[in-house]
C-alpha positions in Angstrom: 0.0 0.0 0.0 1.2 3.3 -0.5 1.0 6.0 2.1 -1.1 9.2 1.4 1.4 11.7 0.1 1.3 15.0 3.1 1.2 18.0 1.7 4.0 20.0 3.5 1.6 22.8 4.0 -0.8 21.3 6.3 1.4 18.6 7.7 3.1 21.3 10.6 2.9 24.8 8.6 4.8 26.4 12.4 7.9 24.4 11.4 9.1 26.3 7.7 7.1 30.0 8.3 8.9 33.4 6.7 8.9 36.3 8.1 6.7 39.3 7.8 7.8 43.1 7.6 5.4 45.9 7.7 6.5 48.9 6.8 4.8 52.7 7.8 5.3 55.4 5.3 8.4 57.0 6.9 10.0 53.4 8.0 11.5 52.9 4.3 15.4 53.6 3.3 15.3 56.8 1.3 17.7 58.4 -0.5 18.2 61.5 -2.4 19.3 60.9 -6.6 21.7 62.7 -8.0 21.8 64.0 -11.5 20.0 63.3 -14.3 17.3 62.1 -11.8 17.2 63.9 -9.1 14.3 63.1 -7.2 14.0 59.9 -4.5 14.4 56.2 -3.8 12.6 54.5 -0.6 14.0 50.9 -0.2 11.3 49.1 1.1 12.6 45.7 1.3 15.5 44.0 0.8 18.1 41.3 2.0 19.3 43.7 4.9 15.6 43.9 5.9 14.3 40.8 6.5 15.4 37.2 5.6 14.1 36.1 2.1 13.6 32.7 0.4 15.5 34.4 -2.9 16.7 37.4 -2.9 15.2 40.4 -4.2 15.0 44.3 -3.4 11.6 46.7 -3.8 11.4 50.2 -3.8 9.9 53.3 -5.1 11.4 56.1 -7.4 10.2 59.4 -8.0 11.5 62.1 -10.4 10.5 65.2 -10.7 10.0 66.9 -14.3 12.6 66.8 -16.7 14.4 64.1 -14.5 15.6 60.5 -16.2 17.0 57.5 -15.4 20.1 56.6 -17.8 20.4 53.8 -20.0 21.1 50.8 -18.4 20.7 47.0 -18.5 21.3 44.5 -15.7 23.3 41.4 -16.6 21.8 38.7 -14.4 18.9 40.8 -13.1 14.6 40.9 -13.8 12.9 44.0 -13.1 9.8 45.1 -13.2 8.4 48.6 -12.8 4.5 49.9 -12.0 3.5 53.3 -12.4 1.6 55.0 -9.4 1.4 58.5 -10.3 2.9 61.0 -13.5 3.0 60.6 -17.0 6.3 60.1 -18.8 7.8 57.5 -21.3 10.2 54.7 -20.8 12.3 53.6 -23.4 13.3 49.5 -23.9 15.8 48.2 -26.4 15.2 51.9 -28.3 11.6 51.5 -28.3 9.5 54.4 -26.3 6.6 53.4 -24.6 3.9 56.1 -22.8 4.4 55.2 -19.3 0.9 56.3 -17.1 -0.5 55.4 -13.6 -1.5 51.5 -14.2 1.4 50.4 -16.8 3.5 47.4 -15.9 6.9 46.8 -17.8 9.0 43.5 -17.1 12.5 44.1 -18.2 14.6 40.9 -18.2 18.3 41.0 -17.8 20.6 42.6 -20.1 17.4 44.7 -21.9 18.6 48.7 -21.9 16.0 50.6 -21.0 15.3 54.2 -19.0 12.8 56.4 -17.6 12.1 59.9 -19.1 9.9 62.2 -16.9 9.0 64.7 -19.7 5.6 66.6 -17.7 4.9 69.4 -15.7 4.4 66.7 -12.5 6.2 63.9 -10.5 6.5 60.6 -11.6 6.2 57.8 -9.4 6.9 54.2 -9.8 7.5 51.4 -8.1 10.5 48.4 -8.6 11.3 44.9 -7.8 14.6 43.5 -9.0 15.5 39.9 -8.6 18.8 39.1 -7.3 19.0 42.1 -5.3 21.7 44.5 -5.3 20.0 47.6 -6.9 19.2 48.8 -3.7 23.0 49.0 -2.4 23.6 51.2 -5.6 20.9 53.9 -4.3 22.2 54.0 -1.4 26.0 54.4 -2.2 25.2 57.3 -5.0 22.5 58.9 -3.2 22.1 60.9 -0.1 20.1 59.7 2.7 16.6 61.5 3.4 16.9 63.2 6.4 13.5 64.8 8.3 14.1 68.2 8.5 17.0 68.4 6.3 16.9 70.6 3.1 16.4 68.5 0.2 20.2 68.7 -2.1 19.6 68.4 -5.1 21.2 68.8 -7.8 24.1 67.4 -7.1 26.7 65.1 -9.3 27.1 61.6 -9.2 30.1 60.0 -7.3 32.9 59.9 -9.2 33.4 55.8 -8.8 29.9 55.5 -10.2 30.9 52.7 -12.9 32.5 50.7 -10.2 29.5 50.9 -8.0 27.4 49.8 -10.5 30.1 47.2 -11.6 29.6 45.2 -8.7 26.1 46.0 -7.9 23.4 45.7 -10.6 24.8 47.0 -13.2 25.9 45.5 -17.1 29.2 48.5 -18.8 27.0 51.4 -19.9 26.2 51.3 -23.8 28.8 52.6 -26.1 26.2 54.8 -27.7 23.4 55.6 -24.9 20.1 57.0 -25.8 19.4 60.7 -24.7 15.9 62.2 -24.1 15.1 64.9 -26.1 
């Protein structure tokens, strides 16, 4: 006879349980951008939070108008962006696409792609990259958030940017990058 196959679910579900994180508003990582984007990260989660079954990072961007995000690809990385709030475009592979509250864009590794705010208002998005390791390069470009504290930007990007993003979450910048308008 063969025995009843146990789902591992209901056969002690205390024994394998994750964490859980919740996070207030103001309780996120958040880090000033500097130039072209200007505007904010808040790291929400990531390895440093909490533990995770496979690692991953998740945060929100903002950029104010006329901000971007450079090209960029990430060699061993998935990403996916949502759109909360603004108007704007992205650009994949050299292919613009509107971006508006609502879109979704998967972007699997080594596709180039950027973010173009080109309105009058904020845009907002938020991220998930699988490995991790984005996170780590906000925080060592950016400048932390602090209450109270004027908000600097503009200001440039460090001057070891390529090795930051070398051995963060990064592919070598394109030989020709795209530039917004």
């Amino acid at each position: 006879m063969i025995p009843e196959k146990q789902d591992s679910w209901h056969a002690d579900p205390k024994k394998d349980l994750g964490e859980v994180l919740v996070l207030r508003p103001e309780e996120g990582h958040d880090f000033y951008q500097p130039v072209p984007a200007n505007g904010q990260i808040s790291i929400r989660i990531a390895p440093g939070f909490v533990r995770l079954q496979s690692p991953f990072s998740l945060g929100t961007q903002t950029l104010p108008p006329a901000g971007y995000v450079r090209e960029h690809s990430h060699p061993e990385h998935d990403e996916v962006i949502h759109f909360i709030r603004g108007t704007g475009k992205a650009v994949v592979d050299g292919e613009e696409h509107p971006v508006e509250p609502g879109v979704t864009i998967f972007v699997g590794r080594n596709r180039r792609h950027m973010f173009i705010n080109n309105s009058q208002d904020e845009l907002h998005w938020l991220w998930f990259i699988q490995p991790n390791g984005l996170e780590t390069f906000f925080e060592e470009i950016g400048r932390e958030v602090v209450p109270g504290q004027p908000d600097p930007t503009p200001f440039a990007r460090p001057d070891n940017v390529l090795e930051i993003e070398r051995r963060t979450a990064f592919a070598l910048p394109p030989a020709i990058p795209y530039q917004p308008d």
